[in-house]
HTML snippet that shows the backbone in 3Dmol.js (N, CA, C, O; Angstrom):
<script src="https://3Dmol.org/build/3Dmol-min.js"></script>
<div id="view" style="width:600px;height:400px;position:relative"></div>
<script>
const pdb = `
ATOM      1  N   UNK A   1      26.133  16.672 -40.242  1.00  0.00           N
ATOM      2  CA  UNK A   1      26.922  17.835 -40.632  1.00  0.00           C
ATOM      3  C   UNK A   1      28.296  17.728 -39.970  1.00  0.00           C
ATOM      4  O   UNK A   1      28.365  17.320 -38.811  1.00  0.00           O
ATOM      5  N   UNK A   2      29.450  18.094 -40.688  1.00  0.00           N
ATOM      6  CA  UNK A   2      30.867  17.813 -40.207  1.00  0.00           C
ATOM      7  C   UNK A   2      30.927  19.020 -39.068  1.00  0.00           C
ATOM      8  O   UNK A   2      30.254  20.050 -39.042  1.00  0.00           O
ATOM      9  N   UNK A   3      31.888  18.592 -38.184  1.00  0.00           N
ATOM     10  CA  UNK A   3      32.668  19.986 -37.378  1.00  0.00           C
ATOM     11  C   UNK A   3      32.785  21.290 -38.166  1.00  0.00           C
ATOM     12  O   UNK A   3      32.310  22.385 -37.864  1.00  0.00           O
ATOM     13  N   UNK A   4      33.472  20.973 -39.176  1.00  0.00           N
ATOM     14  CA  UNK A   4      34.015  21.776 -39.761  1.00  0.00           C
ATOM     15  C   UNK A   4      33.218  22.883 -40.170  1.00  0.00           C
ATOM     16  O   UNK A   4      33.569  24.063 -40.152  1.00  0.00           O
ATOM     17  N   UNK A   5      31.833  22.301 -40.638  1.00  0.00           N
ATOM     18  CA  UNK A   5      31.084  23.211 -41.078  1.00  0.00           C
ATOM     19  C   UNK A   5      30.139  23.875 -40.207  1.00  0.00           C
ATOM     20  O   UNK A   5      29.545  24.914 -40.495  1.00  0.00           O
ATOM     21  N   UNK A   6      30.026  23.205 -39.092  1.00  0.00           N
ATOM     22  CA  UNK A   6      29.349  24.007 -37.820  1.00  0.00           C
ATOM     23  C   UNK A   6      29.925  24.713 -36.847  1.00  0.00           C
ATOM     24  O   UNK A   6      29.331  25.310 -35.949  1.00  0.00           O
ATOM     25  N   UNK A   7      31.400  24.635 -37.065  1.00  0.00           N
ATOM     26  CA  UNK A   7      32.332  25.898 -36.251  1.00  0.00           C
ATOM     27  C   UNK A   7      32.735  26.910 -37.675  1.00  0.00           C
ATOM     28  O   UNK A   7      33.414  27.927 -37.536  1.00  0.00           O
ATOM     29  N   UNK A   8      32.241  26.487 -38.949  1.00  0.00           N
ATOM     30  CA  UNK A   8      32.113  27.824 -39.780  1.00  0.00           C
ATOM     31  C   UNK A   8      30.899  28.604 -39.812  1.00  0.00           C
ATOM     32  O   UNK A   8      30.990  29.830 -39.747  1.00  0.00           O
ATOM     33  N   UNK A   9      29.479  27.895 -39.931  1.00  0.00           N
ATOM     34  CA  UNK A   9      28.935  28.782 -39.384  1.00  0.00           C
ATOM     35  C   UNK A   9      28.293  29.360 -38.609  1.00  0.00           C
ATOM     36  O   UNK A   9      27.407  30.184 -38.831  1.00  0.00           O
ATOM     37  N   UNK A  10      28.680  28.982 -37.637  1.00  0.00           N
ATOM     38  CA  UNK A  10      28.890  30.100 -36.176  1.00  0.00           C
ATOM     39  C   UNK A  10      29.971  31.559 -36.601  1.00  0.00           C
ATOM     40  O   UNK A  10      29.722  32.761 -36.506  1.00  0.00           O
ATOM     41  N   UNK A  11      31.016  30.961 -37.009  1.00  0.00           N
ATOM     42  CA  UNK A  11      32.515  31.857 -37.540  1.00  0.00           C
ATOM     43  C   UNK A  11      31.616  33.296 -38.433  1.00  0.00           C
ATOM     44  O   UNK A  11      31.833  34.498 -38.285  1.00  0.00           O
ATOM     45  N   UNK A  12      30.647  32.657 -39.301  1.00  0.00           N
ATOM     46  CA  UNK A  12      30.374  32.983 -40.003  1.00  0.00           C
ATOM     47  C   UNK A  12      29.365  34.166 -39.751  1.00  0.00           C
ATOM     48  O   UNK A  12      29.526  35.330 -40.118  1.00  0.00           O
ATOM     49  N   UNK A  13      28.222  33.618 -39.010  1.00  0.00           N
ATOM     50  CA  UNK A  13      27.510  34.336 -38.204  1.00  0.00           C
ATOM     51  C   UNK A  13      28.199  35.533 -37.802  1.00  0.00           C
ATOM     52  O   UNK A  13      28.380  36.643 -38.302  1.00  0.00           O
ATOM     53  N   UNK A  14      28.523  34.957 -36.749  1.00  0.00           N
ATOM     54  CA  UNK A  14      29.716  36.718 -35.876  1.00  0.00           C
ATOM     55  C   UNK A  14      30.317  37.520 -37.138  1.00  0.00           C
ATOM     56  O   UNK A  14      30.291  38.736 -36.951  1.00  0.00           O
ATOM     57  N   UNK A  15      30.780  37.176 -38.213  1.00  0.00           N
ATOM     58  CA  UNK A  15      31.968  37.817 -38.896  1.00  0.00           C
ATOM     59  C   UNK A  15      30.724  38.879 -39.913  1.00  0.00           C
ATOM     60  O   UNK A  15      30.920  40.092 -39.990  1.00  0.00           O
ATOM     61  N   UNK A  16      29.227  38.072 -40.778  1.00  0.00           N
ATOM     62  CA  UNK A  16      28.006  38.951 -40.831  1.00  0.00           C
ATOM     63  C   UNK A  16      27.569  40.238 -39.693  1.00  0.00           C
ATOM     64  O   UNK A  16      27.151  41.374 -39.918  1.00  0.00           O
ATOM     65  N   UNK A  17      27.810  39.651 -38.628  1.00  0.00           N
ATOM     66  CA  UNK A  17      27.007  40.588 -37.866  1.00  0.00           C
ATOM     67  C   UNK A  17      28.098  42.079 -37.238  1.00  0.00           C
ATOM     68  O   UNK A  17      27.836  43.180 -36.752  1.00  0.00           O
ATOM     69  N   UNK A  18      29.152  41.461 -37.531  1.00  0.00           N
ATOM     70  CA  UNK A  18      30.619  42.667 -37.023  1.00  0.00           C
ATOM     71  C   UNK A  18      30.631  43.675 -38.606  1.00  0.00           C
ATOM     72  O   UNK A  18      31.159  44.780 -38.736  1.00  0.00           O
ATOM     73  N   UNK A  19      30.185  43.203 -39.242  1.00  0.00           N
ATOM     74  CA  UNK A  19      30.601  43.900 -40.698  1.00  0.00           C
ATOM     75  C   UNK A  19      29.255  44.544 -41.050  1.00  0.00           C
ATOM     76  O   UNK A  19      28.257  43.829 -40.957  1.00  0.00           O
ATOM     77  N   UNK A  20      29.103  45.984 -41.495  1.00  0.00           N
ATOM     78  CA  UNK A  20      28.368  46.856 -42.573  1.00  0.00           C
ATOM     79  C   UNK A  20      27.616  45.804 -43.503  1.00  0.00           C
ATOM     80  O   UNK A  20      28.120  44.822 -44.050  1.00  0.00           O
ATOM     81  N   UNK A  21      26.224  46.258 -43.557  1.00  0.00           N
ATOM     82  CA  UNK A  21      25.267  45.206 -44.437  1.00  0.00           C
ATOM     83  C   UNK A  21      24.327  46.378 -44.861  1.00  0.00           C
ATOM     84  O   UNK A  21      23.864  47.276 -44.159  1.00  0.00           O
ATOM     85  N   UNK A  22      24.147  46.105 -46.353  1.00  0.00           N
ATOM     86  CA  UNK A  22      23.169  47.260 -46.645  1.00  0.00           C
ATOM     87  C   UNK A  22      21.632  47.704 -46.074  1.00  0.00           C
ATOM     88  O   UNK A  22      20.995  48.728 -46.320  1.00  0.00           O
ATOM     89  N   UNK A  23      21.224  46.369 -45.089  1.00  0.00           N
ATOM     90  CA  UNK A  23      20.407  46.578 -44.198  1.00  0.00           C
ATOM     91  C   UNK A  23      20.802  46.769 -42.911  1.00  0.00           C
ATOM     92  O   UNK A  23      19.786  46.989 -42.252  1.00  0.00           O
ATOM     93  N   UNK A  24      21.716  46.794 -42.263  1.00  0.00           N
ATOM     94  CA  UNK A  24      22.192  46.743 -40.919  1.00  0.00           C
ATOM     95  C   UNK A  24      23.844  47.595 -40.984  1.00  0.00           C
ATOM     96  O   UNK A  24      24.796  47.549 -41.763  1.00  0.00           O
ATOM     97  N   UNK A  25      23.523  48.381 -39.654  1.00  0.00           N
ATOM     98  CA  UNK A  25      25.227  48.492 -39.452  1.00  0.00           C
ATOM     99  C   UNK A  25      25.540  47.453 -38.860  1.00  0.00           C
ATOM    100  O   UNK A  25      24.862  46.492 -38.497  1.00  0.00           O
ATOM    101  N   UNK A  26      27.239  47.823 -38.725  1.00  0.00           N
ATOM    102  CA  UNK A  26      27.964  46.604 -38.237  1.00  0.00           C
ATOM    103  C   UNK A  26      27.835  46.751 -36.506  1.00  0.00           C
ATOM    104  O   UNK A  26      27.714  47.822 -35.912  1.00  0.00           O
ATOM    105  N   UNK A  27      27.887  45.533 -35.943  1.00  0.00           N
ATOM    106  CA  UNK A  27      27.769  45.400 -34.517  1.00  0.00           C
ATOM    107  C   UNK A  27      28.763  45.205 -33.996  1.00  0.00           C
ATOM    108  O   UNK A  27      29.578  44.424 -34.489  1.00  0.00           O
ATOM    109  N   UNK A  28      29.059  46.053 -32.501  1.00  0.00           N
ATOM    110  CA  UNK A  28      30.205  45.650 -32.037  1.00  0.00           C
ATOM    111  C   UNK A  28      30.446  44.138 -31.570  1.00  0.00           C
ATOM    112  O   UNK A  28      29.625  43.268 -31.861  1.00  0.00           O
ATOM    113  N   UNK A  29      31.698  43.833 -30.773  1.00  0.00           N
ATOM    114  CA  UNK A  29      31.857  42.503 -30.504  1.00  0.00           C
ATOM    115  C   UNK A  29      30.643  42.158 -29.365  1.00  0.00           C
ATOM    116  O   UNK A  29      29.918  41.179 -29.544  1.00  0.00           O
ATOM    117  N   UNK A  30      30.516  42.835 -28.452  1.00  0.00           N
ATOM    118  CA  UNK A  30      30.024  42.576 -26.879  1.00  0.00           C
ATOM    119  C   UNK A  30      28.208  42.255 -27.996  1.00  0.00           C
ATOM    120  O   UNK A  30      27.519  41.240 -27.892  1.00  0.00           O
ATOM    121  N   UNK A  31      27.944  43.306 -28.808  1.00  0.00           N
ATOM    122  CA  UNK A  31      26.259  42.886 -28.721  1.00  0.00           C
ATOM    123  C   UNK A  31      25.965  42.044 -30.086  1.00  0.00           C
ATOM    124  O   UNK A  31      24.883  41.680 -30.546  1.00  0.00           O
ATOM    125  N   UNK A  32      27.151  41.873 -30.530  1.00  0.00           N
ATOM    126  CA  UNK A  32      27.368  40.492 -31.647  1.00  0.00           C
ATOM    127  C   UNK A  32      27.206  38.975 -30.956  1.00  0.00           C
ATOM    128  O   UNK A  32      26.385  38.091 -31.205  1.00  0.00           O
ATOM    129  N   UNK A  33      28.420  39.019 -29.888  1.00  0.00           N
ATOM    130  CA  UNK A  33      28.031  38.030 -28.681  1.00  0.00           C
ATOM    131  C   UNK A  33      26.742  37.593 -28.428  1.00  0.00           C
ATOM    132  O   UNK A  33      26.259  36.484 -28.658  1.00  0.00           O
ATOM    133  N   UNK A  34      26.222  38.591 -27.924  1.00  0.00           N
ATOM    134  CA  UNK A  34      24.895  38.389 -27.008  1.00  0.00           C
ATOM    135  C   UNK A  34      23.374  38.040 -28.371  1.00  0.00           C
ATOM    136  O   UNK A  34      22.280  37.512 -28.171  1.00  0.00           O
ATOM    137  N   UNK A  35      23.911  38.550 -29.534  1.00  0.00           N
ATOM    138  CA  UNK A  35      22.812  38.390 -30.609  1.00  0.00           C
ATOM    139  C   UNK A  35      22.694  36.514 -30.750  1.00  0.00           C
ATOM    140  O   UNK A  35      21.728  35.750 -30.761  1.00  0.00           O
ATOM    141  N   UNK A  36      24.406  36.271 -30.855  1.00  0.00           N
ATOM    142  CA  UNK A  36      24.251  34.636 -31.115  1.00  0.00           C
ATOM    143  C   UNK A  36      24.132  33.852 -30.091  1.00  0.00           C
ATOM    144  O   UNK A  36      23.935  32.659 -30.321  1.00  0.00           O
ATOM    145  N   UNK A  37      24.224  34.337 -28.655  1.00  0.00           N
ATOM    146  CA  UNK A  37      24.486  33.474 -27.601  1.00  0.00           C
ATOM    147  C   UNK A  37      22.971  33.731 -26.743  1.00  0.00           C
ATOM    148  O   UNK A  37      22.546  32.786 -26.078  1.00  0.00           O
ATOM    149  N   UNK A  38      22.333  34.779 -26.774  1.00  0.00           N
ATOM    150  CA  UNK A  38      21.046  35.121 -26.198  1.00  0.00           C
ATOM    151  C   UNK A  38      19.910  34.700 -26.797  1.00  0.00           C
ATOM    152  O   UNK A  38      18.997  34.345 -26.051  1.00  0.00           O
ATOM    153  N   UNK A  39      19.693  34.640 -28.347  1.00  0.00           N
ATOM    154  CA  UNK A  39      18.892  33.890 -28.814  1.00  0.00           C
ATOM    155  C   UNK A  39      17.985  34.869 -29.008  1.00  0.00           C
ATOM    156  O   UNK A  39      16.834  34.457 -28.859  1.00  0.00           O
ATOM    157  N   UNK A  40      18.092  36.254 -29.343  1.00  0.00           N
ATOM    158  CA  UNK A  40      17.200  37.155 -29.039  1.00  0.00           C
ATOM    159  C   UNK A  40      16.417  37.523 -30.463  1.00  0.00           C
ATOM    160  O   UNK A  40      16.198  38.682 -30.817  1.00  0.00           O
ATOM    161  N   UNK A  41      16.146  36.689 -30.995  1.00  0.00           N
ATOM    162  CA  UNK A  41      15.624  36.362 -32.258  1.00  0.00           C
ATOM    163  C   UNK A  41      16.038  36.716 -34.010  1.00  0.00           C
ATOM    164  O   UNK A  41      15.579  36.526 -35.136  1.00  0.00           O
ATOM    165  N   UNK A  42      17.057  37.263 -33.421  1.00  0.00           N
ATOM    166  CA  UNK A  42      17.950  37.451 -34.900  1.00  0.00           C
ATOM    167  C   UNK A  42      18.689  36.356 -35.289  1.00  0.00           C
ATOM    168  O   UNK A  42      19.250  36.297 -36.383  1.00  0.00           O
ATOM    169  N   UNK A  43      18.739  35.056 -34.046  1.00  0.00           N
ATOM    170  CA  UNK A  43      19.753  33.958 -34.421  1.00  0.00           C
ATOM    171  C   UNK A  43      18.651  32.760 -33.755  1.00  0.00           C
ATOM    172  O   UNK A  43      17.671  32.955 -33.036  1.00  0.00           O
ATOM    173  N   UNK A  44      19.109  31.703 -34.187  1.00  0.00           N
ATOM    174  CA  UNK A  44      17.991  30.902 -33.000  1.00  0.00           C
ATOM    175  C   UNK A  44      19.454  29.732 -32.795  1.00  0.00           C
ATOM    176  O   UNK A  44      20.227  29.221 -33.606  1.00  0.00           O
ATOM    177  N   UNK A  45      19.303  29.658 -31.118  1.00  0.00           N
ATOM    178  CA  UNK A  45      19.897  28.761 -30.788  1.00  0.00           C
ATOM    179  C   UNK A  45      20.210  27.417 -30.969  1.00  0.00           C
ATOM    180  O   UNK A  45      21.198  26.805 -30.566  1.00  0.00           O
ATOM    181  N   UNK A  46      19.088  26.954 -31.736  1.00  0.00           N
ATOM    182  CA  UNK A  46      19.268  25.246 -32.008  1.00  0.00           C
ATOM    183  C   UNK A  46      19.859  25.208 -33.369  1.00  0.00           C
ATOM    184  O   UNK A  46      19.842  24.114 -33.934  1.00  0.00           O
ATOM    185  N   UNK A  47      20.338  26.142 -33.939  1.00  0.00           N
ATOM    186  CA  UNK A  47      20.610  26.153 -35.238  1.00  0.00           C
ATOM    187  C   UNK A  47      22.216  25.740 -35.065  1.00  0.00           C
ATOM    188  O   UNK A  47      22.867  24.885 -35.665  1.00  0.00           O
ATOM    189  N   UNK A  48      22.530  26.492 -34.218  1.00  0.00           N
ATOM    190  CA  UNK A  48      24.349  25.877 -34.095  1.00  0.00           C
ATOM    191  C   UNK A  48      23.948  24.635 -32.710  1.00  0.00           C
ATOM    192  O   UNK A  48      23.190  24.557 -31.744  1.00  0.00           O
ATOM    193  N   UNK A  49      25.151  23.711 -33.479  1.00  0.00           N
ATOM    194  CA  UNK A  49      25.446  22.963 -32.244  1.00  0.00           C
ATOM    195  C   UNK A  49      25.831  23.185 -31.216  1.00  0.00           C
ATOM    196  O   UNK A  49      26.743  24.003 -31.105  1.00  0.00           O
ATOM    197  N   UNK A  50      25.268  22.521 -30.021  1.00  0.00           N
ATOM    198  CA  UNK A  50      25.797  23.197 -28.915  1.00  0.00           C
ATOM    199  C   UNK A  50      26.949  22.682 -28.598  1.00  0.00           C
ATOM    200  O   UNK A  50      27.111  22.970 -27.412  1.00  0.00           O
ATOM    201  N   UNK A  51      27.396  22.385 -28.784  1.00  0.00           N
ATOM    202  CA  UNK A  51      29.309  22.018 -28.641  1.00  0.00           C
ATOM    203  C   UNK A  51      29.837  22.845 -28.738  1.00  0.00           C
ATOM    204  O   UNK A  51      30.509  23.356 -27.841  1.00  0.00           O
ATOM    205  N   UNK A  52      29.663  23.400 -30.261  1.00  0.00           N
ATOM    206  CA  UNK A  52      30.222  24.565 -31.013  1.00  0.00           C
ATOM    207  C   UNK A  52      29.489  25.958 -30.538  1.00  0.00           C
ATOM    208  O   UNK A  52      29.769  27.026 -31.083  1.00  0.00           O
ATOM    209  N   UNK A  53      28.874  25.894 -29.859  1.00  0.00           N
ATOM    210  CA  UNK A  53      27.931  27.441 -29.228  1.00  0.00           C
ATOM    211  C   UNK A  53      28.618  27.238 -28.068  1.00  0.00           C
ATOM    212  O   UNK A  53      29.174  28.315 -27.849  1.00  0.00           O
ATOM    213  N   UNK A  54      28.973  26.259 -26.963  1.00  0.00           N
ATOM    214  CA  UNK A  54      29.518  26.041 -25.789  1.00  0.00           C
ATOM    215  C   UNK A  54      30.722  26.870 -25.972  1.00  0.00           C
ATOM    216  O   UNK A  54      31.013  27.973 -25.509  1.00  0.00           O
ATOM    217  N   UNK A  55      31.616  25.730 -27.094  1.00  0.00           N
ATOM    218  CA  UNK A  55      33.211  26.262 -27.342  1.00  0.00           C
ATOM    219  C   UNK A  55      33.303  28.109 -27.866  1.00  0.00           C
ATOM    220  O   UNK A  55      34.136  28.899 -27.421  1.00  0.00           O
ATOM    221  N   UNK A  56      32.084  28.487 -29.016  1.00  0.00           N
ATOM    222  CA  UNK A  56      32.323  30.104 -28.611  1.00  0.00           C
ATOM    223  C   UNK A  56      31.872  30.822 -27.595  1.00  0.00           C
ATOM    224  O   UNK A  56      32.060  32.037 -27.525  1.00  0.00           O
ATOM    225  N   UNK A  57      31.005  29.897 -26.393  1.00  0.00           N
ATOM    226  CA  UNK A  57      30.813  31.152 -25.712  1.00  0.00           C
ATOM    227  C   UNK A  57      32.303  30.847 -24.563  1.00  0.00           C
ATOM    228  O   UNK A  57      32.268  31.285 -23.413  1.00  0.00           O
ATOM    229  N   UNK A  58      33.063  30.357 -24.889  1.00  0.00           N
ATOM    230  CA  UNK A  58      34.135  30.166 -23.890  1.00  0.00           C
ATOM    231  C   UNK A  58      35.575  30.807 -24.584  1.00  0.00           C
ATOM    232  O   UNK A  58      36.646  30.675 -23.992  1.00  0.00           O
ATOM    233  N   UNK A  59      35.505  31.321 -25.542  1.00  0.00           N
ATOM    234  CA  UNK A  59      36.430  31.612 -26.623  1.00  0.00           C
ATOM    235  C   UNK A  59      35.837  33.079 -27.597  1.00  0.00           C
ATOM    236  O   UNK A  59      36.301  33.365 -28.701  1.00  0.00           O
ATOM    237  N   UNK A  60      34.878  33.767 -26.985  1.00  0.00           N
ATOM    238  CA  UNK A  60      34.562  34.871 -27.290  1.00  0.00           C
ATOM    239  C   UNK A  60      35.577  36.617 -27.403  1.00  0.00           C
ATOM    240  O   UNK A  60      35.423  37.656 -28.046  1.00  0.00           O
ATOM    241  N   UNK A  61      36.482  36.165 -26.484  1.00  0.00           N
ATOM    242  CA  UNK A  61      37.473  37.344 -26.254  1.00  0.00           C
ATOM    243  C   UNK A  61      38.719  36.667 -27.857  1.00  0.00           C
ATOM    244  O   UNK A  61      38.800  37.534 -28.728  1.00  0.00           O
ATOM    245  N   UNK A  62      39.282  35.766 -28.083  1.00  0.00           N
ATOM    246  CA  UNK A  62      39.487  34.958 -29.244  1.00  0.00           C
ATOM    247  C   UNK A  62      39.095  35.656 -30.484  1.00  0.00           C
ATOM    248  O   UNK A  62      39.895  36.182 -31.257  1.00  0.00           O
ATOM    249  N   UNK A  63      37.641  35.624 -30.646  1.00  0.00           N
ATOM    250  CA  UNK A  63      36.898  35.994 -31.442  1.00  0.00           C
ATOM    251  C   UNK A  63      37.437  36.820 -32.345  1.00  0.00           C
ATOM    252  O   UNK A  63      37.930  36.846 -33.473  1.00  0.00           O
ATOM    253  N   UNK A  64      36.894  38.109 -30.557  1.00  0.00           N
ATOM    254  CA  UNK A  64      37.401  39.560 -31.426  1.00  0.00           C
ATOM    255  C   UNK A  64      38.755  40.101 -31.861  1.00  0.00           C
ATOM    256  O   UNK A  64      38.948  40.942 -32.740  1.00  0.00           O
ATOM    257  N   UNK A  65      40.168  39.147 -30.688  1.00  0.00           N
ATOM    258  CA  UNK A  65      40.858  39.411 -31.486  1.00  0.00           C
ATOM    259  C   UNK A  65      41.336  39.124 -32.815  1.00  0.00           C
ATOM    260  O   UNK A  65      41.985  39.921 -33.492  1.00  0.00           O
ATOM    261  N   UNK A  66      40.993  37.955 -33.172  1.00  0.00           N
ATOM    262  CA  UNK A  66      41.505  37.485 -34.590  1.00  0.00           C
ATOM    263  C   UNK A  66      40.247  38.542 -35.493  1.00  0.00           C
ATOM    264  O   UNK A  66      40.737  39.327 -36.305  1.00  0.00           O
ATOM    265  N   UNK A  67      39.395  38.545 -35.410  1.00  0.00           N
ATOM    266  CA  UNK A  67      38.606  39.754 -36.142  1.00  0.00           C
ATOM    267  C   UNK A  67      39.509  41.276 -36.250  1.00  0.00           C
ATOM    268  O   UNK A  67      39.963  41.729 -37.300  1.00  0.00           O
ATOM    269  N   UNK A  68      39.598  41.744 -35.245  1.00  0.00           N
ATOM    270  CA  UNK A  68      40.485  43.135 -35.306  1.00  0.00           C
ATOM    271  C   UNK A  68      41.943  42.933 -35.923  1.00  0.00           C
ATOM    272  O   UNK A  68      42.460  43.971 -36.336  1.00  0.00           O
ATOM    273  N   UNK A  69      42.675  41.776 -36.049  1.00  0.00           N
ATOM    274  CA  UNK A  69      43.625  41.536 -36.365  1.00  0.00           C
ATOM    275  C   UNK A  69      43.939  41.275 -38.172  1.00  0.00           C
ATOM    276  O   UNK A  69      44.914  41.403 -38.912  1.00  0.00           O
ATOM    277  N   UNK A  70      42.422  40.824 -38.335  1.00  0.00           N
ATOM    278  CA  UNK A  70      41.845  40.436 -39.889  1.00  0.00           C
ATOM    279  C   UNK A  70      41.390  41.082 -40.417  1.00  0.00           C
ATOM    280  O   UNK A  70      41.369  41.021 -41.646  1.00  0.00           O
ATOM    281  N   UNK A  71      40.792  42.037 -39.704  1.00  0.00           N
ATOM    282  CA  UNK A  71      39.476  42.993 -40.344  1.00  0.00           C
ATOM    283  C   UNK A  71      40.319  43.888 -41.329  1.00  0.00           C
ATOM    284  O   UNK A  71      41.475  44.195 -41.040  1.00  0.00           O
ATOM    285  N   UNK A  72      39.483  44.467 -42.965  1.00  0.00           N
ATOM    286  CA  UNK A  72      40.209  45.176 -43.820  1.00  0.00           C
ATOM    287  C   UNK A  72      40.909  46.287 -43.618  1.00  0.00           C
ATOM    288  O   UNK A  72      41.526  46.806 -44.548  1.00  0.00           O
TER     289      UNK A  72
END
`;
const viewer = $3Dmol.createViewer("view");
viewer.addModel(pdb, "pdb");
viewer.setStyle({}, {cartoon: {color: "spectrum"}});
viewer.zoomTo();
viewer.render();
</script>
């Protein structure tokens, strides 16, 4: 699998879990974090690379701003 597509979906992940879903409200940044980085069974850790799980958990403040900056 390219970079490209495993720092999208991670991207991708967070940007589902910050946004309104007709089953779920939207989550803030801090327990969006902890859903993909804790492993607390809504995400499973081996699914993203850990390169790319390393690089967002070091680039998490990043995140939310380009989200709040993007968001509709």
């Amino acid at each position: 699998m390219d970079k490209e597509i495993r720092i999208t979906t991670i991207a991708d992940v967070y940007d589902a879990l910050r946004n309104e879903r007709v089953y779920k409200p939207p989550f803030d940044h801090g327990s969006a974090c902890r859903i993909i980085i804790d492993d607390d069974g809504r995400t499973i850790l081996h699914h993203f690379n850990p390169e790319v799980l390393e690089a967002f958990r070091s680039t998490v403040s990043q995140f939310e701003k380009t989200y709040e900056r993007l968001k509709g």
